[in-house]
C-alpha positions in Angstrom: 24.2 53.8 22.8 22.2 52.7 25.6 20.4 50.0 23.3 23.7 48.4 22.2 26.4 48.8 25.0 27.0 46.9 28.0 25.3 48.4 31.3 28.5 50.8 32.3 31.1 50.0 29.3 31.8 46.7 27.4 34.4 44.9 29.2 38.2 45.4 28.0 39.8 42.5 29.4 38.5 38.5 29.2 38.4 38.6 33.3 35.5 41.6 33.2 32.7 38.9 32.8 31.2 37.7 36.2 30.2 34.8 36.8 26.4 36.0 37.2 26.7 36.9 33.8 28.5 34.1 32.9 25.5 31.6 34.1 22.9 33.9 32.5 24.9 33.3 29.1 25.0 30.0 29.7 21.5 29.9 30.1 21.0 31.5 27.0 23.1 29.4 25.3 20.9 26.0 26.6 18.0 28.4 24.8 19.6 29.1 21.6 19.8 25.2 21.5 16.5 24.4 22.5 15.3 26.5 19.1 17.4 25.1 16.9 16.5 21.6 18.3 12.6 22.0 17.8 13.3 22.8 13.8 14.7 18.8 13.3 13.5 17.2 16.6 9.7 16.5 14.5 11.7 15.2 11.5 11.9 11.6 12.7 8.1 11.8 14.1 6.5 13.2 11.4 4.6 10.0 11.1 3.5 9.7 14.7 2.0 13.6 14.8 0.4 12.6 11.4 -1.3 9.7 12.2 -2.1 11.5 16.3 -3.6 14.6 14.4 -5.5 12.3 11.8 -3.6 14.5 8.7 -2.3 13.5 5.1 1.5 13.4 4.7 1.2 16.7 3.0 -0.6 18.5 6.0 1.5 17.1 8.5 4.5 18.4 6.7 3.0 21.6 7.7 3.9 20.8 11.6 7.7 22.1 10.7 7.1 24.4 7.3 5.2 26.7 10.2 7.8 26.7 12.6 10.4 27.2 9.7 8.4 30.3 8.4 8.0 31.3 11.5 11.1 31.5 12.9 12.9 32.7 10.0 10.7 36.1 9.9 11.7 36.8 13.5 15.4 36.2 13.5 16.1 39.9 11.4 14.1 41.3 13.8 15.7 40.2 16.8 18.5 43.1 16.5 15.3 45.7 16.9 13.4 44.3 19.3 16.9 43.5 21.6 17.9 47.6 20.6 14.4 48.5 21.5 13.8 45.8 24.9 16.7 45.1 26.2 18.5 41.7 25.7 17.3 40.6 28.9 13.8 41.5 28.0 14.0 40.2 24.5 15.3 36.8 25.9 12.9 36.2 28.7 10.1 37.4 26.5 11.5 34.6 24.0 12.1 31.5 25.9 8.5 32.2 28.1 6.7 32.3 24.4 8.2 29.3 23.3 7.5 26.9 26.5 3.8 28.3 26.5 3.7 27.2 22.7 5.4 24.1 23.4 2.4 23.4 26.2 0.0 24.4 23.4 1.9 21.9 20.6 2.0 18.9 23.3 -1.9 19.3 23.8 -3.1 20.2 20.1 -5.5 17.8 19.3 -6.3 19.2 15.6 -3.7 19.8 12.5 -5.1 23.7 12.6 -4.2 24.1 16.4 -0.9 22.3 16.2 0.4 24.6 12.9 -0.8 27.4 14.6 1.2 26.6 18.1 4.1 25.9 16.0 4.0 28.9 14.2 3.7 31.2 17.7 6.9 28.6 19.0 8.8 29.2 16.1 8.5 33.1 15.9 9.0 33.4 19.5 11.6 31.4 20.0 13.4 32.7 16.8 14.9 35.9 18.8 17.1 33.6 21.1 19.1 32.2 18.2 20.7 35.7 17.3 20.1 37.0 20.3 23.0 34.5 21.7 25.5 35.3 19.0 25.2 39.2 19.8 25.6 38.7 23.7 28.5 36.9 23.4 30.5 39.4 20.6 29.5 42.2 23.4 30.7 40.0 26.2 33.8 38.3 25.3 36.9 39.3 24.4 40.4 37.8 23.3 40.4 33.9 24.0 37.5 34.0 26.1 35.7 35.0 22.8 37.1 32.1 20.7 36.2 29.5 23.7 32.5 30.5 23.2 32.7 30.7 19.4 33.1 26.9 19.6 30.3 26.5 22.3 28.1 28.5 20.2 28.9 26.0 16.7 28.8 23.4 18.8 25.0 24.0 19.9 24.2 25.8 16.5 25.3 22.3 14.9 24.5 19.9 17.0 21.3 21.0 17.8 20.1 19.8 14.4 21.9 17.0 14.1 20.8 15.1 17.3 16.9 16.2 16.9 16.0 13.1 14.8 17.8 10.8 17.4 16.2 12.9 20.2 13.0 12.6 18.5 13.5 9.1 17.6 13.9 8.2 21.1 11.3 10.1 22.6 8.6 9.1 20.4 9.7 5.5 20.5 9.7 5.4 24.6 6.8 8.2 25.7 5.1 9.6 22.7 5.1 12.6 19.8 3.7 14.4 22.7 6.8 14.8 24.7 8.8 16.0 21.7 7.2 19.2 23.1 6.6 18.5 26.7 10.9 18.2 27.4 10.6 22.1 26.6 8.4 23.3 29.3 10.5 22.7 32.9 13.9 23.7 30.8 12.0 26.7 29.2 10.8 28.3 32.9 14.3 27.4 34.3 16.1 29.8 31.0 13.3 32.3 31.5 14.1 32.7 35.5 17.6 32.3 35.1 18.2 35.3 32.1 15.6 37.1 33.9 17.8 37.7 36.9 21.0 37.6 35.8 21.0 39.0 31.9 21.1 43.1 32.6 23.8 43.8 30.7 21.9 46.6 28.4 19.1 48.9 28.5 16.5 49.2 25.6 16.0 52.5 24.0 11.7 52.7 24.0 12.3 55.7 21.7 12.7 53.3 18.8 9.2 52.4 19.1 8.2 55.9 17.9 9.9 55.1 14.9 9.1 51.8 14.4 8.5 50.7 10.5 5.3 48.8 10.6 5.0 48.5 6.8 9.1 47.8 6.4 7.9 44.9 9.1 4.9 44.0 7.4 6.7 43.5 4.2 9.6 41.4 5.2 7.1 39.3 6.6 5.8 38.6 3.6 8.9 38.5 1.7 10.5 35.9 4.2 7.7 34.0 4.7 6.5 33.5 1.3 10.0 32.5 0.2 10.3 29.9 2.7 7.1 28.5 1.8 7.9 29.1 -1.7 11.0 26.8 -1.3 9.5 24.2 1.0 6.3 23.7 -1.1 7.9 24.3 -4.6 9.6 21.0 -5.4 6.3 19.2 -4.3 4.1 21.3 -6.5 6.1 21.7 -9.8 6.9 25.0 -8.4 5.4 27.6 -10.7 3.3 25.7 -12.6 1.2 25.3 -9.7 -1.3 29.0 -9.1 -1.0 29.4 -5.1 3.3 29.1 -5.6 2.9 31.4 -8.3 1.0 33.8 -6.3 3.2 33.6 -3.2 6.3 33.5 -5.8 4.6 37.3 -6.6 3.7 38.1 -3.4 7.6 37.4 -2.3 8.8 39.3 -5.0 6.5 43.0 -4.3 7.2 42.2 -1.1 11.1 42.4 -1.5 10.9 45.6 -3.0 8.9 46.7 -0.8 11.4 45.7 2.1 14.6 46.7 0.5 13.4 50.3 -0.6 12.0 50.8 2.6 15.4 49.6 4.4 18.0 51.9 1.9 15.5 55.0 2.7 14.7 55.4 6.4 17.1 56.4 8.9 15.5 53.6 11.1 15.0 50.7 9.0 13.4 47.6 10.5 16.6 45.7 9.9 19.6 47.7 8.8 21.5 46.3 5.9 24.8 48.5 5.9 26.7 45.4 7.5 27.1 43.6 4.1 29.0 47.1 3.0 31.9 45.1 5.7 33.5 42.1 2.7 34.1 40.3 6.2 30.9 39.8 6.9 29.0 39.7 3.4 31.5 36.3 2.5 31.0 35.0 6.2 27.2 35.6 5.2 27.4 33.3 1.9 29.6 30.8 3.9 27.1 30.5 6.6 24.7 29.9 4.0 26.6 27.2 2.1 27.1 25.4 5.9 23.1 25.7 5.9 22.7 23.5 3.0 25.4 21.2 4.2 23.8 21.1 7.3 20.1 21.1 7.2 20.3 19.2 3.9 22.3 16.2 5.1 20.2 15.9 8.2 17.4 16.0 5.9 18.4 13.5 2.8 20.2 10.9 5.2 17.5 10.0 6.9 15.5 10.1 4.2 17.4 7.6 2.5 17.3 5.4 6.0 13.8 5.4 6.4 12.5 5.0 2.6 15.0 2.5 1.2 16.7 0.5 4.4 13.2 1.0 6.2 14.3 2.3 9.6 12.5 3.7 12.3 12.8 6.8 13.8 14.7 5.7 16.3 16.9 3.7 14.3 17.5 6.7 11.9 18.3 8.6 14.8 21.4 6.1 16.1 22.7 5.8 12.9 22.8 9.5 12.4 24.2 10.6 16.0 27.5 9.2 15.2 27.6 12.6 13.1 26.7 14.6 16.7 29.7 12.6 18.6 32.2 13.8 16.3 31.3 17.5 17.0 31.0 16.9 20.1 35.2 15.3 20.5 36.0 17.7 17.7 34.6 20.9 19.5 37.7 20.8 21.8 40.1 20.6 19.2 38.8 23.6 17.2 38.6 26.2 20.3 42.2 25.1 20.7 43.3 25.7 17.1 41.1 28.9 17.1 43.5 30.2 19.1 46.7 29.3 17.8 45.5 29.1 13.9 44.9 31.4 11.1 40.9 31.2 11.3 41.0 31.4 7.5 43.2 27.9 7.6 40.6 26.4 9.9 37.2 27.4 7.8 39.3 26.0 4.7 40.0 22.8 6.4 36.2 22.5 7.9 34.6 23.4 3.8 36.9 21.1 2.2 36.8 17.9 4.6 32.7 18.4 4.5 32.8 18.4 0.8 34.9 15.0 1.0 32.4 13.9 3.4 29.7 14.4 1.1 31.6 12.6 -1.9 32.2 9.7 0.2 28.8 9.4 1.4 27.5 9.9 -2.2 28.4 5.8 -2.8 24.9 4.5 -1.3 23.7 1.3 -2.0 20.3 -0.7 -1.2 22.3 -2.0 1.5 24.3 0.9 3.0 24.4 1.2 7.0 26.0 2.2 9.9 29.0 0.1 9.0 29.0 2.2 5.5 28.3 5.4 7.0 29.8 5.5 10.2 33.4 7.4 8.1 31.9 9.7 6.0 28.9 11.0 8.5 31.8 11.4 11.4 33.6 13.5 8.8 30.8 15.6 8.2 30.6 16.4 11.8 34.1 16.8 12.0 33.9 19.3 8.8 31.4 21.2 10.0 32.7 22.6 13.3 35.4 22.9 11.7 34.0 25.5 9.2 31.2 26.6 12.1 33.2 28.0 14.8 36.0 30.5 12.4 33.1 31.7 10.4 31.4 33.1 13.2 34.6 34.7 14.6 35.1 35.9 10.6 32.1 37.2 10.0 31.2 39.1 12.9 35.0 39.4 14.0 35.6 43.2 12.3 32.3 45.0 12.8 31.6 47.6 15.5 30.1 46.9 18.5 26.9 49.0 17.4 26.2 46.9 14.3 26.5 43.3 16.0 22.8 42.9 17.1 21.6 43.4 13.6 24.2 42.0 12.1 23.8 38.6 14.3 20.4 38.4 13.1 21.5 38.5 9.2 23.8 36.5 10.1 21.7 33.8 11.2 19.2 34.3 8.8 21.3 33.3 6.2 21.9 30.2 7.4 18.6 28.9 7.5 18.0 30.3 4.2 20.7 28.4 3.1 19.3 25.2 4.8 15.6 26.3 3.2 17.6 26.8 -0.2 19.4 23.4 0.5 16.1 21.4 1.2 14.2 23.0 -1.8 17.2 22.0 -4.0 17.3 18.6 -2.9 14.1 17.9 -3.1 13.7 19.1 -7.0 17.0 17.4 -7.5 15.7 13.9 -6.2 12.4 14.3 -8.0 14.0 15.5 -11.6 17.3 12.8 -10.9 15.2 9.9 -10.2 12.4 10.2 -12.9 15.8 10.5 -15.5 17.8 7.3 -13.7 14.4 5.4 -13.9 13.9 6.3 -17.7 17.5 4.8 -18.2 17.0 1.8 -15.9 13.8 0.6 -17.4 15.2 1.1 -20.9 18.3 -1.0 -20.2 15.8 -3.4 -18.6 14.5 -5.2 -21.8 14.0 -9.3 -22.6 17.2 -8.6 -24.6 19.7 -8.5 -22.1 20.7 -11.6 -20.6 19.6 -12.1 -17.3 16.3 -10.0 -17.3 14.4 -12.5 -18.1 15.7 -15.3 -16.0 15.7 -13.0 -13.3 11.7 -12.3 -13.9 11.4 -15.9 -13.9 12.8 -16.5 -10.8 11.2 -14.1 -9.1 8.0 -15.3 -10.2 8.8 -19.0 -9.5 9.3 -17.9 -5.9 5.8 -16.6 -5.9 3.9 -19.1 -7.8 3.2 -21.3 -4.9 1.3 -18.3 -3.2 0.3 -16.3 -6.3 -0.6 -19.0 -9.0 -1.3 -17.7 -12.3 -0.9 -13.9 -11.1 3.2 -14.7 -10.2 4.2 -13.5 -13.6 2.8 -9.7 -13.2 3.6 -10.1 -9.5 7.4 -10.4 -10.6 7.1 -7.6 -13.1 5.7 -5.5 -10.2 8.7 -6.3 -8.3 11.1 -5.5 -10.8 10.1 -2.3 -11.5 9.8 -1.2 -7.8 13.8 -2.9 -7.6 14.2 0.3 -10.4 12.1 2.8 -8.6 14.5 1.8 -5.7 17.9 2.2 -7.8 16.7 5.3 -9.3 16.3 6.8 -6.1 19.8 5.9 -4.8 20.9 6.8 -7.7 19.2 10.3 -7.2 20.4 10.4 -3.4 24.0 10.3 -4.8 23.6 12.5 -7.3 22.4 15.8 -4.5 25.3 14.5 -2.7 28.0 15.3 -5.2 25.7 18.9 -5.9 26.6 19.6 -2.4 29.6 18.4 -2.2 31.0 20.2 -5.5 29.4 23.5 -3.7 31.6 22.7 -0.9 34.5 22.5 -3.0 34.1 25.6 -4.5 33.5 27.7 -1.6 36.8 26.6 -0.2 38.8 29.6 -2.5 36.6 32.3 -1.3 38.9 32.2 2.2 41.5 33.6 0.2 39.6 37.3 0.2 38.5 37.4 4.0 40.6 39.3 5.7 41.7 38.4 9.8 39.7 40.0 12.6 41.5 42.0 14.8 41.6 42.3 18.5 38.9 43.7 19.8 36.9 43.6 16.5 33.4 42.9 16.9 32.0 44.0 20.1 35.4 45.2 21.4 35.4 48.3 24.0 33.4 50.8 22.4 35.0 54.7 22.5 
């Protein structure tokens, strides 16, 4: 029990927490955000570190797959490593590696150094994400516990959300640079700080003897070559293409390797037996949805800002914090209603305003901006914390207190599966929607219909004076990039309502989660 209990006993009442403790969560907490920051804050920059690095778009892309991969290998095996360390170990060891990575990202002057250092930061700094949702389930108890819930979907949600703005700004006012240098002074501070205040466990070094090494080896590869599987598919016409059919295989042995290998030892690598709990197994698939809502809006929105209104990262990073101010003035709200409210009530509320958020940003135009977007992304903030914060509770609200560090690791991981899911779906929507709206565009685009062909000539009037005799095809050339451009919106709106309709349907799944009880999840152990 020594690996999963609080030093002494949990605490029974909400007043058992001191403040030492309380500071060293707190700490953790700034940590957890720092991770999930450094997965969106490149997003905005990707240009900057392409051009710094001398890289192609395609192997600059590899600056965030890396830390993606990365990451998402680690975050199941947090709930060992904290059993087997010690969260204060675990933590410290975390935070340390991810500020010496960050250094080594901030001074990479290669595209083979820099994927590298991102890969270290990103696996590193993977245990603090799950580590923080653990820590507080053992913690906190009664209201305190629904007070930090919303603190903790708060930073899980806005971390994300404000990294392109974050980026945006940095890049714009220093350089790409200091999207890594910002980490090193907070890093050391988190490290000190847990270091000295975080001994609320002890690890068990027995588990080492038992370690799985080939049940860690094979996630690894399992994890890994999915998320690379789903980040490189839509570019490469996924199968078709030999090295995604090969890591499609490898992902697939691998799987089998990793689930026999988890049903049959006593001490798996990462134990599965919380999805037996329905509580947590339908939190799991709505954490999952909220990581396609969430990593895929971040992702498409700017997208749309930067390729059809032409923004800059900065500019893209204004337009999309209006998004982060509404969780911030809704966060409030929620830890109230979390208190007072039916959970189940709230996560309904938060899945079905986001999927109206998404239907009413699925109207974009050549011209849409802030004045467009300003309702529909503040509703998707205000959605998303909504959903957030009660899932958590939900999920992880009727387990033991022994299954929460593992559990808070599957947890997690489902959510940025759902977010690699998310971003692999949009991109083979956009691709497959955009080639079939351009097809219809360019067919309803003939001399026949009135209007085409005065339009052409206009366009090519315009241009005569500094074209000549090559006006005409110049105007034709125009034309058909104005229906690239439609198709594309047209595309944009169309993953919209996909998300949004997934949303929707999600929302009658509350009906079979059942309410946590007091004390559930991390509660006094006996």
């Amino acid at each position: 029990m020594s690996a999963t209990t609080l030093a002494g006993a949990a605490p029974a009442a909400p007043g058992a927490v001191s403040r030492r403790h309380f500071l060293g969560f707190m700490t953790m907490v700034l940590g957890m955000f720092m991770a999930i920051l450094d997965i969106q804050i490149v997003s905005a920059s990707i240009g900057d570190i392409q051009a710094g690095l001398a890289a192609s778009p395609d192997e600059a892309s590899w600056v965030q797959t890396s830390y993606l991969i990365a990451e998402i290998v680690m975050i199941p095996l947090s709930g060992f490593l904290s059993r087997l360390l010690s969260t204060r170990v675990l933590f410290t060891i975390s935070a340390a590696g991810f500020t010496l990575f960050s250094l080594a990202c901030a001074t990479a002057t290669s595209l083979p150094v820099m994927i590298a250092a991102r890969a270290a930061q990103g696996f590193l700094g993977g245990a603090m994400i799950p580590t923080v949702f653990a820590t507080a389930f053992l913690l906190f108890q009664g209201p305190r516990r629904a007070s930090v819930s919303v603190l903790i979907g708060l930073t899980a949600t806005l971390a994300p959300t404000v990294g392109p703005t974050l980026g945006g700004l940095l890049t714009e006012t220093f350089s790409w640079h200091w999207l890594f240098l910002i980490n090193v002074p907070v890093g050391v501070l988190i490290a000190a700080v847990v270091w000295t205040t975080m001994d609320i466990d002890r690890g068990d070094p027995r588990l080492l003897g038992r370690f799985d090494w080939i049940g860690l080896a094979a996630m690894a590869v399992f994890l890994g070559s999915m998320e690379y599987v789903m980040e490189e598919g839509p570019r490469w016409d996924w199968l078709d293409d030999p090295t995604i059919a090969a890591f499609a295989a490898a992902c697939l042995l691998a799987a089998l390797v990793f689930f026999w290998r988890a049903f049959t030892r006593q001490d798996p690598i990462v134990e599965l037996r919380a999805y037996g709990n329905a509580n947590f197994a339908l939190g799991s698939a709505f954490a999952f949805i909220v990581g396609i809502g969430l990593y895929g809006a971040v992702y498409l929105i700017p997208l749309f800002l930067g390729r059809i209104r032409g923004y800059n990262s900065l500019q893209i990073g204004e337009t999309m914090f209006i998004t982060g101010l509404a969780m911030f003035l809704a966060a409030p709200v929620v830890g109230r209603l979390s208190r007072v409210v039916d959970l189940r009530l709230l996560l309904a509320f938060g899945m079905a305003t986001t999927a109206v958020a998404m239907w009413m940003t699925a109207e974009l135009t050549a011209q849409s901006a802030f004045g467009e977007l300003w309702l529909p992304l503040s509703l998707r903030g205000i959605g998303t914390m909504f959903a957030m914060v009660p899932v958590n509770q939900l999920a992880l609200g009727t387990l033991p207190p022994a299954m929460i560090k593992n559990a808070s690791g599957l947890y997690n991981l489902m959510r940025n599966l759902g977010g690699a899911v998310g971003l692999a779906m949009i991109n083979t929507l956009v691709i497959d929607s955009s080639a079939s709206h351009r097809l219809h565009l360019s067919e309803a685009t003939n001399w026949a219909r009135p209007g085409v062909g005065s339009t052409v000539d206009a366009i090519a009037g315009a241009l005569s004076s500094r074209l000549g005799e090559g006006a005409g095809h110049a105007a034709l050339a125009r034309v058909s990039g104005m229906i690239t451009q439609q198709a594309l919106i047209l595309a944009y709106n169309d993953v919209l309502v996909v998300i949004a309709g997934l949303f929707a349907l999600a929302v009658p799944l509350v009906l079979f989660i059942k309410a946590p009880k007091p004390g559930g999840g991390g509660g006094a152990a006996h």
